[in-house]
KEKOLMI-598642 format. One record per residue (C-alpha): residue in one letter; x negated, y negated, z. Coordinates in steps of 0.02 Angstrom, whole numbers, plus 50000, padded with zeros to 5 digits. Each point is the difference from the previous one (the first is absolute). Example, Ala and Ser with C-alpha at 12.3 -4.5 7.8 and 13.67 -1.06 7.14 Angstrom:
# residues 2
A493855022550390
S499314982849967
END
This chain:
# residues 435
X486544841050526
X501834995350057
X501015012350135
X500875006249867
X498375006449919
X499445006550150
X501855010350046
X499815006749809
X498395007250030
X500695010450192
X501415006149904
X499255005749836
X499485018549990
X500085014549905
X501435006949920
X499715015950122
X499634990850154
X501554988449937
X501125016250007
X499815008750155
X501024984850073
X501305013349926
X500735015150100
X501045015449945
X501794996350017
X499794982649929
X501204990249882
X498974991949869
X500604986449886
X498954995549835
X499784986349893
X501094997349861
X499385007049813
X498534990949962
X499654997550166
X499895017450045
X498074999350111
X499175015249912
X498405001150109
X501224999550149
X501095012849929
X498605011049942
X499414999950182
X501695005650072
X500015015449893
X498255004450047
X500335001550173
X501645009849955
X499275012249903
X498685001650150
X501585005250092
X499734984650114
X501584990549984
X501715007849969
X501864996349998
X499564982149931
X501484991449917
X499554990449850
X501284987549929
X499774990649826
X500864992049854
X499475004049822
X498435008450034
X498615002049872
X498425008849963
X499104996450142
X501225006450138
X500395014349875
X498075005550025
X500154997850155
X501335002650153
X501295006049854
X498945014149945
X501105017650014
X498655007850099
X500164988250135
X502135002050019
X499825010150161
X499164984550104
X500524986249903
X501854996049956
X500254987649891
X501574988849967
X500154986449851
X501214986549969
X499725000249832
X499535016249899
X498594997649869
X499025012049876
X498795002350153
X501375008550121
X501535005949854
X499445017349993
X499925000950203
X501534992650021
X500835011349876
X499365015850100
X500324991650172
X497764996150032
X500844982150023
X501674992650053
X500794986349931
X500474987450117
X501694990449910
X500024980950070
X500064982449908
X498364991149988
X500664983650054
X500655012450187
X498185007350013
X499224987650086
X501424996450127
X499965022650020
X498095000050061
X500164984650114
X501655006550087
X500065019149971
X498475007349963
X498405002450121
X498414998149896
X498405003950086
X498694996449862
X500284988849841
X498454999649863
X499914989749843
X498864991249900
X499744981850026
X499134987149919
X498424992150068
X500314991750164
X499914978749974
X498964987950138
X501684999150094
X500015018550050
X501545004449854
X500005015749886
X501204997749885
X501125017349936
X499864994049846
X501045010649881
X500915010850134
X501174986550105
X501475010849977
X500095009550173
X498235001750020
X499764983950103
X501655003450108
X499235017650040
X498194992650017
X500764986350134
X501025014150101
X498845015350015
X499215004350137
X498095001149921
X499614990049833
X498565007449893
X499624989149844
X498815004849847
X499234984649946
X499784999049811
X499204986549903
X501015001649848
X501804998350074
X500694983849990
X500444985750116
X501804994549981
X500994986850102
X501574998550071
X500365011450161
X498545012449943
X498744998050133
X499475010350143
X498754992950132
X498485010050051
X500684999250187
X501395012549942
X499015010549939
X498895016950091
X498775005749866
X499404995549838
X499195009349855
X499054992749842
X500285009549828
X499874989649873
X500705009249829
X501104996949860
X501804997650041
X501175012249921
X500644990849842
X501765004449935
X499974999849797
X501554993449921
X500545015249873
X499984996549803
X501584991749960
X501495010549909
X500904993849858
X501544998150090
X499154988150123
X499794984649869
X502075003649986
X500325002150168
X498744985950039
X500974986449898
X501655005950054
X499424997050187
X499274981449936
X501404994949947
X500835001850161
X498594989950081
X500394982950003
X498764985750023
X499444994450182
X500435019050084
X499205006550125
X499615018449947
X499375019950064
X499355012249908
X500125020450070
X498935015350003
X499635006849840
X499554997049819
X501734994849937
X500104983650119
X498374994949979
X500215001549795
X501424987250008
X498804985350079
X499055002949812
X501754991049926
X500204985350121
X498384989949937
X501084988049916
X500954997350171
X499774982850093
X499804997050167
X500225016950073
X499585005450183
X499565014850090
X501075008150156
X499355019649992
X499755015650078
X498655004049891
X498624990849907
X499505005049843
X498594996849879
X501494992549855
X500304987850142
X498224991349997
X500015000549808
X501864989650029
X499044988950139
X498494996049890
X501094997349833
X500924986650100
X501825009849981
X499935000650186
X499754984050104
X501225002350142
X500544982649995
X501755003349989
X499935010850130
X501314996150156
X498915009250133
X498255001150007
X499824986749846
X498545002849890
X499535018450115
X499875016349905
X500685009650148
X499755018950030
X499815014550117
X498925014749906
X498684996049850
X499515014749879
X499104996949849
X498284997749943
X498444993350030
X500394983649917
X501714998750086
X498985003450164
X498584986749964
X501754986549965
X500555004650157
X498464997050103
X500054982850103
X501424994249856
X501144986850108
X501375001849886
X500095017850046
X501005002650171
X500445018050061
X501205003850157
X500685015550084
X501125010049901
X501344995350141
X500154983449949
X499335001249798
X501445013749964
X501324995350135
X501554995949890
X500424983850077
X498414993949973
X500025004949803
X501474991649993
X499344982350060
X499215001249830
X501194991449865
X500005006749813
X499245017550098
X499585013449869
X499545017350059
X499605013549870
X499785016850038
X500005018049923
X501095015450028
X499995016649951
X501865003449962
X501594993749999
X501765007050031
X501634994849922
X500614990950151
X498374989649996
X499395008650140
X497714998349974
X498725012750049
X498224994450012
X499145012350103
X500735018849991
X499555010949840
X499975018349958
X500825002950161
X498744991550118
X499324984250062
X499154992049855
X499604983250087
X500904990250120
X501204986650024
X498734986650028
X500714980949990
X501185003349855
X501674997850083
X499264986350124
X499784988849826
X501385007149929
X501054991450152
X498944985850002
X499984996349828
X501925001050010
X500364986450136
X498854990149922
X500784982849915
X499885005249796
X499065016950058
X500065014249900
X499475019550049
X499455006849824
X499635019849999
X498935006149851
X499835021249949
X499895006949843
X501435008049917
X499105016450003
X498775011850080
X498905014849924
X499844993549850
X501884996049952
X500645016750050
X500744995650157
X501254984350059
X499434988850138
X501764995649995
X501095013050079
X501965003550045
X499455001350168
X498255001250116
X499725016750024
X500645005350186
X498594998550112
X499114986549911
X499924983050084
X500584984849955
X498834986650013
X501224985949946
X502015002650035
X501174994949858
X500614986750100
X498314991549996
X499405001749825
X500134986249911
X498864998249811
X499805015649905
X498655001249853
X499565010949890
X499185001349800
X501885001249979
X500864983250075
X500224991050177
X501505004650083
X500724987250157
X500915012150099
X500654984550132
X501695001650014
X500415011849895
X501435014050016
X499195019349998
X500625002149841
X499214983449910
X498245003750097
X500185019249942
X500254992349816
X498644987850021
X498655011650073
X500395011749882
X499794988749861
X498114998650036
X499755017349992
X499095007249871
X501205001749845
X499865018049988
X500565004550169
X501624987550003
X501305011449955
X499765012650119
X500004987650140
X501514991549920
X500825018350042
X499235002050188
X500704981850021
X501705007949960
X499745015350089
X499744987950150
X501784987749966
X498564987749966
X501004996049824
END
């Protein structure tokens, strides 16, 4: 039995025991999506409902069903207040009634806001297995998890068999850490939806923009992840992303994606947050081709742009005449967040040969409704400013709006509008001196 053995053993406990390391009035900071630690969390709201810990502040980014069990439930609002950089199905609904606050900030600035701004007494997360060195590995949840895991002042990890090990800067040593817990269950897995028929469209539209040899990232949601079905006859590619997806191991294994053209981190699939499945989990595990870093350095612009022939695609909601892009804001409310999208969208920009492509369908609730509008509604956000965006696609065309004067990028966006809503926006574009 090495030291490390023997420190593992002092430090593990029970998820209660691990937990009253926790007082009321503390700022809590959990891992990332997948890596949300449900026996830890499920513990925290015990003792809350107990009345035995109040005022906590509970910070995360995209939470999901554990969490939403958990230290998110509505009966728990008067002791617990939670905040989320990124709104999900778990927290919409308590966001929308003001349960949970929305916390705007750019991924790539999150790390760099809880090492010089914030004061985070108690980070938990789930960890993979710890190796004969004394490292757990965050496995899917780099992101900000292992920026707020390295500057709290108590680290609580839940141990879990079945999340993987990944390289690159994703390990945390069992010296930095104050308890552990064991709970070994399935990870959440993240389903890609059933493809649309406008995705094989869309899909080749955004291939043929790909070229050989580029480095490329995929976004959240089912729209991105549907284009990676259309770049299997691709050569060569690499991968420089926020997110990994399961279409990205299907691209790895197929032998689309090598990385050998890639001009930083050659022949690494680089990332900062996995969600997938259980196969896409199992690729990741101990996989040295697979490299994830801190969302500071994965989605800081400058870095993307060290990438030559750097493809980002993304998704947005809506679009406005003056190619103004909202991702994140729908029915009046904060539908998601603003994530990484403009940090590739820069990046992919100052890139050599880069190219930021955003993908949406023409229309919403079942083609009675424009996602492309005269302008965003006021109050809505926008996620990408019209000086940024760059690609437009839709089942209707790609649009380059580079360069172009309002009234050739109001003709162009609205020439990938859906047909039957073109004449009216032809008359809000004059009602606007667009035309």
């Amino acid at each position: 039995m090495n030291i490390y053995t023997i420190e593992y053993r002092q430090k593990l406990t029970t998820p209660q025991k691990a937990v009253e390391r926790i007082k009321s009035g503390d700022t809590i900071v959990q891992g990332m999506s997948i890596a949300e630690p449900p026996a830890l969390l499920f513990a925290i709201a015990a003792r809350a409902r107990e009345d035995d810990l109040k005022e906590l502040e509970i910070f995360s980014f995209l939470p999901q069903a554990h969490a939403a069990k958990t230290v998110l439930a509505p009966d728990l609002s008067d002791c617990i207040q939670a905040y989320t950089w990124f709104v999900s199905g778990s927290d919409r609904a308590l966001v929308k009634v003001g349960l949970n606050y929305f916390v705007p900030i750019y991924l790539f600035q999150l790390p760099r806001l809880l090492r010089d701004s914030m004061q985070i007494d108690v980070t938990i997360t789930t960890v993979s297995p710890m190796d004969k060195a004394g490292y757990f590995s965050f496995g899917t949840a780099n992101d900000y998890t292992s920026t707020a895991a390295r500057h709290c002042k108590r680290l609580i990890v839940e141990v879990n068999e079945n999340m993987p090990r990944v390289f690159g800067d994703s390990l945390i040593h069992i010296s930095e850490v104050d308890a552990i817990v064991e709970n070994h269950v399935p990870l959440l897995e993240m389903i890609p939806p059933e493809p649309k028929p406008e995705d094989a469209i869309i899909g080749r539209y955004v291939a043929d923009l790909v070229p050989d040899g580029a480095t490329i990232q995929l976004g959240i949601g089912g729209l991105p992840n549907a284009v990676a079905r259309y770049l299997d006859r691709h050569n060569d590619l690499g991968i420089h992303s926020e997110l990994f997806v399961p279409a990205m191991v299907d691209l790895i294994e197929k032998g689309v994606v090598t990385g050998r053209k890639k001009t930083l981190h050659p022949r690494k699939n680089i990332f900062t947050v996995a969600s997938g499945t259980k196969r896409m989990y199992e690729f990741l595990h101990d996989n040295p081709s697979m490299e994830s870093y801190p969302a500071s350095y994965v989605l800081d612009p400058a870095i993307i742009a060290k990438n030559d022939n750097m493809i980002s695609v993304n998704s947005i909601l809506e679009v406005d005449l003056l190619g103004q892009c909202n991702a994140e804001f729908l029915g009046g409310s904060e539908f998601s967040g603003t994530g990484g999208q403009l940090d590739f969208v820069r990046g992919a920009f100052g890139s050599h040969g880069g190219k930021s492509i955003l993908a949406f369908y023409s229309t919403a609730k079942s083609k009675e409704v424009s996602r492309v509008v005269p302008r965003l509604e006021t109050g809505t956000a926008v996620s990408t400013p019209r000086m940024d965006t760059h690609y437009l696609v839709t089942e209707y065309g790609v649009v380059n709006l580079k360069g172009k004067s309002t009234r050739k990028r109001a003709l162009d966006i609205i020439s990938i509008a859906h047909p039957k809503f073109r004449d009216d926006l032809l008359r809000e574009a004059e009602n606007m001196y667009l035309l």
